[in-house]
N, C-alpha and C positions, 0 to 999 in steps of 0.2 A: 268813218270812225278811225281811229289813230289809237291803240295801245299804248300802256306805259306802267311802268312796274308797277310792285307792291309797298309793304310796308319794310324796305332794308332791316332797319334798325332793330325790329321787334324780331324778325325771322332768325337773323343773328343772335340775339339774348334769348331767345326762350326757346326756339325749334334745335339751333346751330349748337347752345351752351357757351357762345363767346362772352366774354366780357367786355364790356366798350367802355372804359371811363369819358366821362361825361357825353354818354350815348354817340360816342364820334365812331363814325366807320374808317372814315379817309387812312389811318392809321393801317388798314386792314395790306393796304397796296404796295406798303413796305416790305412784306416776309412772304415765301412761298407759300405758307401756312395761310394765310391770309387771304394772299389772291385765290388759292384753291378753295376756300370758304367762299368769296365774290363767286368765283365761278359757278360755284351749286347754286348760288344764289339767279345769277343773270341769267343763265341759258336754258331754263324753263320757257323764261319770257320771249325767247330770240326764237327755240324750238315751238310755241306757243303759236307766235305771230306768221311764222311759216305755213306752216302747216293752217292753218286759219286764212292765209294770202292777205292779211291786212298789213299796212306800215307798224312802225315799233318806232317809240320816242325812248330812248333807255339815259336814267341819269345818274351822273357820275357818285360815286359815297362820298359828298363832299360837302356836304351840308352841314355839316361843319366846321368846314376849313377854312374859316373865315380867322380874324386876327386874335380875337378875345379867348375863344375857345383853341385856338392852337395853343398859345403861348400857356395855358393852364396845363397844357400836355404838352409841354415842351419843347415846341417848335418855334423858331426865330422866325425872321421875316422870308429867308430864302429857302429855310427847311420849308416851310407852309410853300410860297410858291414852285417848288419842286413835286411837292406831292399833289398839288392840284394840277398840275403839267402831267404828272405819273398816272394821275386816275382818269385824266382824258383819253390819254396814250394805250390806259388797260383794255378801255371799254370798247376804242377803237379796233385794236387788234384782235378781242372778241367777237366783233359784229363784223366783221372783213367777209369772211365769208356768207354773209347772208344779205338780203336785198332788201330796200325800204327800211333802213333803220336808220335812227337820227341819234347821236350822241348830244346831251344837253349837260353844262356844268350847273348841279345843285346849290342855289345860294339858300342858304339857315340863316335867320332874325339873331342880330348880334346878343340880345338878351335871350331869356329862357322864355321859351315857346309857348309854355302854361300860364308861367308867372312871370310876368318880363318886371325889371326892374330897373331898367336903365332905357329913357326913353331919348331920344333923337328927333333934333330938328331934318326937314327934309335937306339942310345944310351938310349937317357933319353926316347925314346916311349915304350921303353921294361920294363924299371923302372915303369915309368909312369902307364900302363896299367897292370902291372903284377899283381898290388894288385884289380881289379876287377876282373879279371882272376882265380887267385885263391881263390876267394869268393865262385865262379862257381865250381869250383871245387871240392873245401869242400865242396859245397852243394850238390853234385853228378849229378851235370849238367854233362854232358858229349860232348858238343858242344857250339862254340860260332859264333857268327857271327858280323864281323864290317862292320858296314853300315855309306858310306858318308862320305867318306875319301877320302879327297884331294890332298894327295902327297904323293908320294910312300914310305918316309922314316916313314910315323906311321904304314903304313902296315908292313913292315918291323920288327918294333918291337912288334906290336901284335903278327903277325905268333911267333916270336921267344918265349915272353912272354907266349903265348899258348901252346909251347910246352914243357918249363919249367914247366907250370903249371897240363901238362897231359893232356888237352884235345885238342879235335879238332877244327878248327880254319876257317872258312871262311872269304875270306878279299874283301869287298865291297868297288868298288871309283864310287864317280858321275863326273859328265861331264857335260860341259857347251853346251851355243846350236851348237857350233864349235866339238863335240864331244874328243873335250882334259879337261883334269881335268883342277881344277882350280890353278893349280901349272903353267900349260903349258903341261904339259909330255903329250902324248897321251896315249889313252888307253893297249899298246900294251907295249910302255915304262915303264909305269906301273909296269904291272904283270911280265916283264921279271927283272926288278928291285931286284921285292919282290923275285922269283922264284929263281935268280942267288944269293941273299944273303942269302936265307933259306934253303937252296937245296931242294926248293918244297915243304917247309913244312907245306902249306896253300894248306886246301882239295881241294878246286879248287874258282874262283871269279865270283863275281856279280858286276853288273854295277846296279846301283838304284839310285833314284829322279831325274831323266828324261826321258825325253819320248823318246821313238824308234825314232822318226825320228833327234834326236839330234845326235843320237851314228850311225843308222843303214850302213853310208856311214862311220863312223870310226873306224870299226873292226878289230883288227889287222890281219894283210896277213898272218903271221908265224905261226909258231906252239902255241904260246899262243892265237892262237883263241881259241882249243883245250881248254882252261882252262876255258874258262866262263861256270861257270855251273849253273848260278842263274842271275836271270832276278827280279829286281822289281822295275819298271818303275812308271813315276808320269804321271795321269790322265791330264792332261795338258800340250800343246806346249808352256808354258810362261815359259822365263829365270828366273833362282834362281831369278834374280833382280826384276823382276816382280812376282814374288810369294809372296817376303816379303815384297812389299810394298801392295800386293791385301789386303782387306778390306773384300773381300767375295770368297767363296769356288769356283775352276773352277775342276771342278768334269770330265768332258770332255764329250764322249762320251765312253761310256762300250763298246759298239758292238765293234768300230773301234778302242778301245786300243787291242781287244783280238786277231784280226787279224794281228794287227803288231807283236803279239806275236808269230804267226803262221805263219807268211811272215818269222822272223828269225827263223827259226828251222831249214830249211839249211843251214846256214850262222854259226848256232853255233851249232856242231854236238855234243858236251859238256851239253846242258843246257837240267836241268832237274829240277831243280824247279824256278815256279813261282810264283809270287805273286805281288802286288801292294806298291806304296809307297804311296809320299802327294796326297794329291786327290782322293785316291782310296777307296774303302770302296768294300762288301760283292757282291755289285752286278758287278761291277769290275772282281773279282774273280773268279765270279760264270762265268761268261762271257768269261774269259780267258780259265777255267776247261774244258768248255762245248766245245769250238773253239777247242781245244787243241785234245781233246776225240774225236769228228767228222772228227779231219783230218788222225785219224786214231794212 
């Protein structure tokens, strides 16, 4: 087992009081104020996985900091890769003193994660994503992760993107409460998608912002079960559609998110780390660690 955070973005707006337009954290890395907010945030997870002796996979607030959503928040092309350079560099100097930890740069779906409205051939996702990619790389990230992608063709061009750019590449989709993306494809369609156009060139995939009981009946039969190797699920049974119109945080229940996550462990003889997405926060985690480590 491999840990990895929670849900940034929601613990920030509704625990923290921050404001994030257009739910971007990366911005946070800029002002004292900011990073000191990162840091209540990250060193649960750091202090967490110590204490517990397992590794820690930590990823940068940058899941947003792709071109479309910079430039909405007023970032050019060299502001953007300056603060994806800064939030590699934060996370690093964070985890310096503690052992087993992996810094990964967070890649976010150039569209809206719920309701995407702008879809991409596996062409222009490669273009598209390759210049945060190699941000990461220059910065001696050596791992990235897409979280919350919705149709097989942007994963497609991440893997590829990631591998032009040298590192390594995990490709994250979510799933509606039907457990098919919100393309239609199921999950299984999916990764045999990305897998047959990359010859596997994405370390292995994560299903994240939904909860177990959306996916747990739609796992694929084939051999691309075998690929899931990352788990980070939302503290809540409400549909994307109802998350983005809630008003207040549905946190859920910790106990009962960490035994779905131990109900699937036969189900995905692949998955190896876990962690939380919206809704989740530190005792989530701690919750999921502890289930995890007692079932042995």
């Amino acid at each position: 087992m491999r840990l990895t955070d929670a849900g940034l973005e929601t613990v920030l707006v509704f625990e923290e009081g921050i404001e994030l337009p257009q739910f971007a954290a990366f911005p946070l890395v800029g002002t004292d104020e900011g990073r000191a907010a990162l840091t209540r945030y990250y060193r649960p997870f750091l202090e967490l996985a110590r204490d517990r002796g397992v590794p820690l996979v930590l990823s940068a607030p940058t899941w947003r900091a792709n071109t479309d959503w910079g430039r909405l928040l007023g970032y050019d092309d060299e502001e953007l890769a300056a603060v994806n350079r800064r939030a590699i560099e934060f996370l690093d100097s964070m985890a310096a003193e503690y052992d087993d930890v992996v810094i990964e740069g967070s890649v976010g779906p150039r569209s809206d994660a719920y309701n995407p409205t702008l879809l991409m051939d596996a062409d222009e996702a490669e273009r598209y994503h390759a210049v945060q990619l190699r941000t990461f790389a220059d910065a001696g990230c050596a791992q990235a992760t897409a979280l919350t992608l919705t149709y097989p063709e942007e994963g497609i061009g991440i893997a590829r993107a990631a591998s032009s750019a040298g590192i390594s590449v995990v490709v994250g989709f979510t799933v509606e409460t039907d457990g098919r993306l919100p393309s239609g494809h199921s999950i299984e369609e999916a990764i045999v998608a990305v897998d047959d156009a990359t010859d596997g060139a994405a370390e292995f995939f994560v299903i994240n912002c939904a909860h177990p009981t959306h996916f747990a009946d739609a796992l694929p039969q084939g051999e691309s079960r075998t690929r899931i190797g990352g788990l980070r699920a939302n503290a809540s049974t409400l549909s994307h559609a109802e998350l983005d119109e809630a008003e207040e945080l549905d946190s859920g229940d910790p106990t009962d998110l960490a035994e779905h996550y131990v109900a699937l462990r036969n189900d995905l003889p692949g998955l190896e780390v876990v962690g939380g997405c919206c809704g989740t926060d530190i005792r989530h985690v701690t919750a999921i660690c502890d289930a995890w480590l007692a079932a042995g």
